[in-house]
N, C-alpha and C positions, 0 to 999 in steps of 0.2 A: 504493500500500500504506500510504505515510503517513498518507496521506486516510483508510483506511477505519479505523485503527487511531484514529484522531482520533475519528472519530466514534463508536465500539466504546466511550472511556472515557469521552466527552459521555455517550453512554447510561446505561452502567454509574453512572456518578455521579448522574446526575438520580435512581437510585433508592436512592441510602444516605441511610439515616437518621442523622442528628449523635445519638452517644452521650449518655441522659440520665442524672444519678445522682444521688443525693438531697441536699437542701442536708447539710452537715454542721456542728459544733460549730465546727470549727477553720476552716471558712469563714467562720462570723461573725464570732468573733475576729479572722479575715485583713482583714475591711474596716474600713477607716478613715472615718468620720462626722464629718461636716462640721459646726464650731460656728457661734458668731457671728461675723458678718460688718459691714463697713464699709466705706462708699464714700470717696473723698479728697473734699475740696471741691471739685478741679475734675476730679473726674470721670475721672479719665484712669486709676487704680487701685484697689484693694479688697485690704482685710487682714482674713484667715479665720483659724481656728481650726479644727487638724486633730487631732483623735484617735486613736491607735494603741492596741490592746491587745495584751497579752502574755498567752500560757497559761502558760508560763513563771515570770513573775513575778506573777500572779494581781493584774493592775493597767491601768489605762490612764494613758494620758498625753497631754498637750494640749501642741500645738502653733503657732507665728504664721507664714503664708505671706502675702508678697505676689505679686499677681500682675496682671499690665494686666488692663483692664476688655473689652480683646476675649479677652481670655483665651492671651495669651500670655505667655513669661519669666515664668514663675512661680520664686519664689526662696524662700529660707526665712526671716527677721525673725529670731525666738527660738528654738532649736533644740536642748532640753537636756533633763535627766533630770527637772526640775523640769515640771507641768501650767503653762503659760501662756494667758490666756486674756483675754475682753473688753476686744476691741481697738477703741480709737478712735482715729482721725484731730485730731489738731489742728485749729482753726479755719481756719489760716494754712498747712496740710495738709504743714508741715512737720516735723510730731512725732506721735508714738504715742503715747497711752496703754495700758494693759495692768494687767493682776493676775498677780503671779506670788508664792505664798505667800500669799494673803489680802493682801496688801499691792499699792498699783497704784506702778508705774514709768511710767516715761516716756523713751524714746529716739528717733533722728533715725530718718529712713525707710528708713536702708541698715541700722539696729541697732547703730549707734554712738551712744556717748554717753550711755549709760544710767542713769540715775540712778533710787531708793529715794524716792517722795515721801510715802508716809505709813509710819507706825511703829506701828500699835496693835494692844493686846493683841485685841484683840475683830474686826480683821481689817478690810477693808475692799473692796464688790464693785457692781457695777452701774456704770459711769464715765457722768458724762454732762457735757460742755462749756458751758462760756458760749462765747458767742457770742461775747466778745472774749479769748477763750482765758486770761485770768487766774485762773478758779475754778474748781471741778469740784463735783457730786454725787456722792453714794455713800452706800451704804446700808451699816451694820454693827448684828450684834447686841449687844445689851447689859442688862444688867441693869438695868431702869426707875428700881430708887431710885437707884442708882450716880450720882455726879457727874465720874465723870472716868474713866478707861483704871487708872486704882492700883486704884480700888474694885474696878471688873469682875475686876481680875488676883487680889485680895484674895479674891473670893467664889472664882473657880472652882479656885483652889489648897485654901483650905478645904473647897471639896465634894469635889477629888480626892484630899485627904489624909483625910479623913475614913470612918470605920471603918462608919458608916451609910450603906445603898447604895440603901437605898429613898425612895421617891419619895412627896411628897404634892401631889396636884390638888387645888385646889378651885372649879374650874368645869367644864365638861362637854367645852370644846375643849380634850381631852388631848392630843389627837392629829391630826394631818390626811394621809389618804393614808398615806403612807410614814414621815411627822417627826414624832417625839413634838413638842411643844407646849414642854415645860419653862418656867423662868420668865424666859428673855430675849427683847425684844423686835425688833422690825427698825426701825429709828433713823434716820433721813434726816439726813445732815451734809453740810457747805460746806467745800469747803478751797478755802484760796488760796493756788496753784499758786506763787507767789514765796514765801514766807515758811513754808509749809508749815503752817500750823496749821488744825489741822481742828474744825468748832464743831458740836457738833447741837443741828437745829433743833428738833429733838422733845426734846428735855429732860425727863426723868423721868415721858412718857406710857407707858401701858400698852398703846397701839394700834399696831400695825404700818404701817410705811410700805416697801415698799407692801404692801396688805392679802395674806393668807397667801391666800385666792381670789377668783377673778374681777380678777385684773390684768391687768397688759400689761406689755411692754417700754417704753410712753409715761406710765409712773403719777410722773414729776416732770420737769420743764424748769425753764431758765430763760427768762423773755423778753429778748425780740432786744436789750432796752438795758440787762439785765441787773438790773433795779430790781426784779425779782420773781421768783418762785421760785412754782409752780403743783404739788400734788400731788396722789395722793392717799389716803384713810386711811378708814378705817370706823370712830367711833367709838360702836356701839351699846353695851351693858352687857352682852349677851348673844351674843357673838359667832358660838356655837357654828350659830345658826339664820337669822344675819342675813348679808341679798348689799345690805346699805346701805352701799354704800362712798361717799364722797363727795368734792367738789373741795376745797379746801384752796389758800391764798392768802399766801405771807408778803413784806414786804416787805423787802429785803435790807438797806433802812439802818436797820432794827431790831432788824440781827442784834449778839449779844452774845455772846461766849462765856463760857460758866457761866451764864449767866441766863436760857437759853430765849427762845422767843421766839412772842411772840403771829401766830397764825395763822386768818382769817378763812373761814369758809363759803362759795361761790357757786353749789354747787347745791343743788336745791331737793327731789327727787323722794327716795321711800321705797324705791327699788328702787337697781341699780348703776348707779353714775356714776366712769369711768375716763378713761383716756387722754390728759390734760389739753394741748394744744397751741399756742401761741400762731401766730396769725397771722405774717407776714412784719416786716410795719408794728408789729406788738408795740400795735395796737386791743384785737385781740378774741381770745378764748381758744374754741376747739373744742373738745367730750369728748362718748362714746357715756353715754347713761342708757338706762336701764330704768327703768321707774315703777313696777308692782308689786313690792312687800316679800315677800322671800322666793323671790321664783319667779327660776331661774337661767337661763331663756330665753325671755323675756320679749322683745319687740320691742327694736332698739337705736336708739333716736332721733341725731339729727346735735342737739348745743345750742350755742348760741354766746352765747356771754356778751362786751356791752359795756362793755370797763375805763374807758369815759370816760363812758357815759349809767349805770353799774353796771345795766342789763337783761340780763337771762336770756331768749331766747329759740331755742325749737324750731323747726328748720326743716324738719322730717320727717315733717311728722304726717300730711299727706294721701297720704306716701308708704304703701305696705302691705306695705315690705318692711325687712331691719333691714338699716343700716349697718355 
């Protein structure tokens, strides 16, 4: 009788259908999205950035988890009311970096030991490591004539205290997608990690680094012995129409702070050229181009530029497909 009762809900079951019901509002809300991610140097971990939203409090919020790289013991890093976000590994894979407040921190791997490494009005985002873990990149907006973090705090307090709310453009990129334009740029700066003083390399240009489209997450490095610093930046005169982004080269023992610093050209082509990578050996620098101006998918060529012969050369041309 057990038998045949066995087999009675075998049946019965093989013909129900799993209830279906429409995604909903408060579903979406319910999942949490996965940010930027990071491997350790050796491999053995990875620190993400997890997102929660509230209907509630009409907000989300970012989160830092570690977790092994098979995907166990997952734990929490940074775990507050505050968005924490773009997390990297140290060189030496025993320190974090992180943004939390527009400003990046730094603590040990368990979230001890936390310290505040930069302070500026105008904020600081994007981290990216030397190789010998003494300096970092990062990108912040600023006001182009501004020469220091006083000036920038000086203008935006004047616009916010100010009784005029309208705005004047006078070029055609007012806007892009979703961000108005306004008049601050995106600024490429160098801190060094012991001393804390942060310098930008772009001093009082009016070109974004890295350019507002057609980027990556690869648009500045340093090289492996830390003597140079690779981006990249678009400087046409007419931005609104131009995908001429191009490579950009500074060398770090002519960096100065307050004085800017001269930064040299190595690609060649009228279309996009991004992603700028050095080699292992710190030879040769790798980035994707496009050769025609204007067109936004355009073939992506593989270029490799030699830092010791200074040749530019394409290695993808007879391929027929883009990298």
């Amino acid at each position: 009788m057990l038998r045949n009762l066995f087999f009675i809900l075998v049946l019965v079951s093989s013909f129900i259908v799993p209830q279906k019901r429409i995604l909903t509002f408060d579903d979406l809300f319910g999942v949490q999205r996965l940010g930027e991610t990071d491997l350790s140097p050796d491999g053995k971990s990875i620190v993400f950035a997890l997102s929660s939203y509230s209907i509630d409090l009409n907000k989300g919020n970012s989160d830092l988890y570690i977790i092994d790289s098979d995907g166990k013991n997952m734990r929490p890093l940074k775990n507050s009311e505050k968005s924490e976000g773009n997390p990297r590994f140290s060189p030496d894979g025993k320190k974090i970096a992180y943004t939390l407040g527009d400003q990046i921190r730094i603590c040990n791997i368990d979230g001890s030991g936390d310290e505040q490494l930069t302070n500026l009005h105008t904020g600081a985002s994007g981290i990216v490591w030397s190789k010998d873990g003494t300096k970092m990149l990062f990108v912040s907006s600023v006001y182009p004539d501004c020469f220091d973090q006083e000036c920038n705090k000086n203008r935006d307090e004047m616009k916010e205290n100010s009784k005029v709310k309208a705005s004047v453009f006078t070029e055609l990129l007012y806007r892009h997608w979703n961000d108005w334009r306004g008049e601050k740029r995106s600024h490429l700066f160098v801190l060094d990690v012991k001393t804390r003083q942060a310098t930008d390399l772009t001093l009082y240009s009016r070109f974004d680094v890295p350019p507002i489209a057609l980027g990556s997450a690869n648009d500045y490095s340093f090289s492996p012995d830390g003597s140079e610093i690779a981006f990249t930046m678009n400087t046409d005169g007419f931005p609104a129409t131009s995908t001429n982004n191009d490579i950009f080269i500074i060398k770090t023992a002519d960096i100065k702070q307050g004085a800017g610093t001269k930064y040299v050209k190595i690609s060649q082509s009228k279309g996009n050229d991004n992603q700028p990578v050095y080699s292992p050996d710190g030879r040769y620098i790798a980035f994707c181009s496009m050769e025609r101006a204007g067109f936004e998918a355009d073939k992506q060529r593989l270029m490799i530029f030699d830092r010791e012969k200074n040749v530019l050369t394409s290695v993808t041309d007879k391929f027929d497909r883009s990298v």
